[in-house]
N, C-alpha and C positions, 0 to 999 in steps of 0.2 A: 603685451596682449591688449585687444581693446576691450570696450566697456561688455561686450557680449559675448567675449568670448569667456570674459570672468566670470558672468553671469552663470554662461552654461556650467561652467567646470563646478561652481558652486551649488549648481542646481542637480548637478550629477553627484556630490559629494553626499547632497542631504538624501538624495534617493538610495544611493549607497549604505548612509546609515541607517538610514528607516528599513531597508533590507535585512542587512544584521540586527536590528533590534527584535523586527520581526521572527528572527532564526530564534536568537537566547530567547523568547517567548514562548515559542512551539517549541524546545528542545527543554523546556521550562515544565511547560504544561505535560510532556509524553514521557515527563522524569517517572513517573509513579504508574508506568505499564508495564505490565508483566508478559514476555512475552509466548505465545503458543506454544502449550505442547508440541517436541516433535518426534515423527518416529517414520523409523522406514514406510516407504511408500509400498501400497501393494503392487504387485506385477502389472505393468503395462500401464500405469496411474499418468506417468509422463507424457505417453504418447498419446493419450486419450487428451490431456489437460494441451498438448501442442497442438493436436488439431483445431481445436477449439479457440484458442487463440495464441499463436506463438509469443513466449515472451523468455525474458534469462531467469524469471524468475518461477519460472513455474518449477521450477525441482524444491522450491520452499514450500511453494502454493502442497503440490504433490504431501510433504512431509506434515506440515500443517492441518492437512484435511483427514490424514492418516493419525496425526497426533491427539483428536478431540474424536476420532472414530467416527467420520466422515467421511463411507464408501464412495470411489469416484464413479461409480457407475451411477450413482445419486445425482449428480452435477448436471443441468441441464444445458445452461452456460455458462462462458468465464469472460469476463470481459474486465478490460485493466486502465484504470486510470492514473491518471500520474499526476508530483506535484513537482512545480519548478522555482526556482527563487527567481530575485531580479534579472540577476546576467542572462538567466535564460538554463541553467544547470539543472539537471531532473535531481531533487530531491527526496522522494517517494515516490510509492506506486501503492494503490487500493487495489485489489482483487475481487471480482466480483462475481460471487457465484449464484447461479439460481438453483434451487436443489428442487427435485422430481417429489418429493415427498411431502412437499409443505410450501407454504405462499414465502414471498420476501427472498430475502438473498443474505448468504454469509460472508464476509469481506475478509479478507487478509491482508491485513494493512503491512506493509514492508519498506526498508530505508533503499539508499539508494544503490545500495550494493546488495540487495535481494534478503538482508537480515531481517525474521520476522519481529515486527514492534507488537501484534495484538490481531486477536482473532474474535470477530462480534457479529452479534443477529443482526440484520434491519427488519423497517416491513412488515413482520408478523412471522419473521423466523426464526426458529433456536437452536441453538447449539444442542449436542446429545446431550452433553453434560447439565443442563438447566433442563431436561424435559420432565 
């Protein structure tokens, strides 16, 4: 090898750990979440929640919004963010809803395989459960 190909490999090594350290930290920090109530979705919640914006995770979204007794006809939007690590792998995904009833948005925060981690106000909005 010559002197920059070393360079890189060693530059790609420490990015690489900085990656994983960054994981044990967030998986550190999202130890102590409890995740949403869930409970069957009412009738037609899925297709309402796929128009809006299709995603795989909306049958959690669905169950989630059912689980804290959040009618989906409430929903104004849904719009989904996601999170990625280094390599470029999706990691999570935020859900983001606006509800017809009140200012701010409800998020559903979920791993990367659609499992819900936590369900929260922003904004100046609330869950049923705190009103």
């Amino acid at each position: 090898m010559t002197d920059g190909t070393v360079g890189k490999a060693a530059c790609l090594r420490t990015i690489q750990r900085g990656g994983a350290m960054a994981a044990v930290v967030l998986v550190a920090a999202c130890s102590g979440l409890s995740p949403p109530p869930q409970a069957a979705p009412e009738p037609g919640a899925l297709s309402v929640l796929d128009r809006m914006s299709p995603n795989r995770c909306n049958a959690t979204v669905a169950s989630s919004l059912a689980g804290v007794g959040i009618p989906v006809s409430d929903v104004r939007y849904l719009a989904y963010g996601l999170y990625r690590n280094i390599p470029g792998d999706i990691v999570g995904y935020d859900a983001w809803m606006g509800l017809n009833s009140q200012p701010g948005a409800v998020v559903v925060q979920l791993d990367e395989y659609c499992a819900p981690r936590q369900i929260y106000a922003r904004e100046g909005a609330r869950l049923p459960s705190a009103r």
